[in-house]
LUMGUFI-498622 format. One line per 3 residues: number of its first residue (from 1); their letters; for each residue x, y, z of N, C-alpha, C. Coordinates in pm, whole numbers, plus 50000, padded with zeros to 5 digits. Each point is the difference from the previous one (the first is absolute). Layout:
<fimis>
NUM	a	X:Y:Z:X:Y:Z:X:Y:Z ~ ...
</fimis>
This chain:
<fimis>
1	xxx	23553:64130:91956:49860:50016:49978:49944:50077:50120 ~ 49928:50096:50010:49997:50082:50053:49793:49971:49962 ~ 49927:49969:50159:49860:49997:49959:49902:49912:49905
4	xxx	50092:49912:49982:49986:49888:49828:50049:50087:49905 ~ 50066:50096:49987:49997:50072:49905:50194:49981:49951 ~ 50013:49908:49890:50183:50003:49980:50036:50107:49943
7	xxx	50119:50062:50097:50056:50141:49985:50117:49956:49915 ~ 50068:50068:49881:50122:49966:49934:50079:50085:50098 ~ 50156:49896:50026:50087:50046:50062:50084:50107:49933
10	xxx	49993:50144:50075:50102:50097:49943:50115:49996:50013 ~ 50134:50013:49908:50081:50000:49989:50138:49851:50043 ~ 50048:50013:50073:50086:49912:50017:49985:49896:50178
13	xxx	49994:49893:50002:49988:49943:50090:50137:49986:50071 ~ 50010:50051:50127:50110:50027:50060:50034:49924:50135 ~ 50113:49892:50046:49992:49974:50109:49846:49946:50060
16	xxx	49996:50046:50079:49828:49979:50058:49900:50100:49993 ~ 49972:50092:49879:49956:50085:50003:49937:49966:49834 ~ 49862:50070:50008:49919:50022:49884:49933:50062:49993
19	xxx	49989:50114:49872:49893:50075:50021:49902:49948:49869 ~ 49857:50073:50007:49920:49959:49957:49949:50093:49968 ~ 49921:50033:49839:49942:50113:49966:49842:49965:49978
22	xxx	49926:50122:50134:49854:49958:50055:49922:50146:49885 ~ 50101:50029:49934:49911:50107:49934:49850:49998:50009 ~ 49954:49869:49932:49867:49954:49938:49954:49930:50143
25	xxx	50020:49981:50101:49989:49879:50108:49935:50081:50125 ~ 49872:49991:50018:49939:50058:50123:50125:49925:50120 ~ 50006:50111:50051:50112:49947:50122:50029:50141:50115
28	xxx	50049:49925:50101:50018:50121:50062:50150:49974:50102 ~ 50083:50083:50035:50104:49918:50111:49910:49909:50105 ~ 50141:49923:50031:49897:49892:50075:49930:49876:49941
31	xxx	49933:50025:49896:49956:49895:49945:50125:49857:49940 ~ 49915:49881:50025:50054:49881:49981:50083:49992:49862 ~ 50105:49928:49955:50033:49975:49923:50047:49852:49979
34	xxx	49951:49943:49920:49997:49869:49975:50099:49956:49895 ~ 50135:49933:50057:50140:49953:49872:49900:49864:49948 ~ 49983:49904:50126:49964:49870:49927:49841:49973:50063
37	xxx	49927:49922:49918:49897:49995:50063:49849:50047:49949 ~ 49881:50006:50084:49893:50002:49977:49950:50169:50046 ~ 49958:50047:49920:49935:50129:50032:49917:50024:49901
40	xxx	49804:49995:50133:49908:50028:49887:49998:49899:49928 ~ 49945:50029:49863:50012:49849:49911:50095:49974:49916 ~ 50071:50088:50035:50149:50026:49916:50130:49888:50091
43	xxx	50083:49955:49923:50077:49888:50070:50127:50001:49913 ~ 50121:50070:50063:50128:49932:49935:50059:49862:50094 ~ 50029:49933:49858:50081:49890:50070:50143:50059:50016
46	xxx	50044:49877:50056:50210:49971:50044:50032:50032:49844 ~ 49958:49919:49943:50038:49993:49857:50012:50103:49891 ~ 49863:50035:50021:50008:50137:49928:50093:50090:50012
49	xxx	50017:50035:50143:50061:50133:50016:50162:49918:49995 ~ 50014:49891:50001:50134:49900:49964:50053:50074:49892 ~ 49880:49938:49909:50018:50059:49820:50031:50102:49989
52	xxx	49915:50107:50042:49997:50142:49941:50130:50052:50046 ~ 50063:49909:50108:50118:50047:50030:50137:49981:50014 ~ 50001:49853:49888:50085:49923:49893:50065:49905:50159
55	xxx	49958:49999:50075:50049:49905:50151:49898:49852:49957 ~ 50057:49901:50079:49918:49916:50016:49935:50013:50112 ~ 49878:49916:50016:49923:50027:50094:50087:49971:50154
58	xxx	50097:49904:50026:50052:49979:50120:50132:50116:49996 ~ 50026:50047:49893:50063:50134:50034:49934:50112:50075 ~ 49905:50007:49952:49925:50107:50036:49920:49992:50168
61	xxx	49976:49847:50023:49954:49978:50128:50152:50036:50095 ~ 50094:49983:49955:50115:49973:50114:50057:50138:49955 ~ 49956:50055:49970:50065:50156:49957:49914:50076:50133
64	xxx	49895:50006:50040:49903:50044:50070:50120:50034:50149 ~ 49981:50109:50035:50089:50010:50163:49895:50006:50114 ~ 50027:50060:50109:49921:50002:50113:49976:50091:50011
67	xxx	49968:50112:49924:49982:50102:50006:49867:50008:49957 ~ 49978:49946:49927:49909:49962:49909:49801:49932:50095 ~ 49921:50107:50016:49922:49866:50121:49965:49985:49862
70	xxx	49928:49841:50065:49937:49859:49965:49910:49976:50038 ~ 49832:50004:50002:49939:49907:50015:49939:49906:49901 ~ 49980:49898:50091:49934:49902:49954:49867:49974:50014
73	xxx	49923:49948:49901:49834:49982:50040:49963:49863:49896 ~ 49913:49955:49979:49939:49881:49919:50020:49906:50116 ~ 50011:49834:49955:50005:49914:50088:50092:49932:50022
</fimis>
């Protein structure tokens, strides 16, 4: 999600790599991209993107590397 705005992923998800097609998506390099989480009023869960991506949700958390930043915010 790119701005609140969910970008469909182009082509094949590779290793640690994804691309994302911003055709339609005000964006610019640089800008944030959001896998899990809150952006704007837009919000994917663990789950969702679990689903959409036939993993379970603790697959998908422990799939995550260090490559990857993380923050955290709420309480």
């Amino acid at each position: 999600m790119v701005g609140g705005t969910i970008a469909p992923i182009a082509g094949t998800v590779t290793m640690d790599m994804t691309m994302i097609d911003v055709t339609t998506v005000k964006c610019e390099v640089g800008d944030v991209v959001t896998l899990v989480g809150r952006s704007g009023n837009t919000v994917l869960t663990v789950e969702r993107v679990a689903d959409d991506a036939s993993m379970s949700p603790y697959e998908l958390l422990t799939g995550l590397r260090s490559r990857v930043e993380k923050t955290y915010t709420g309480p």
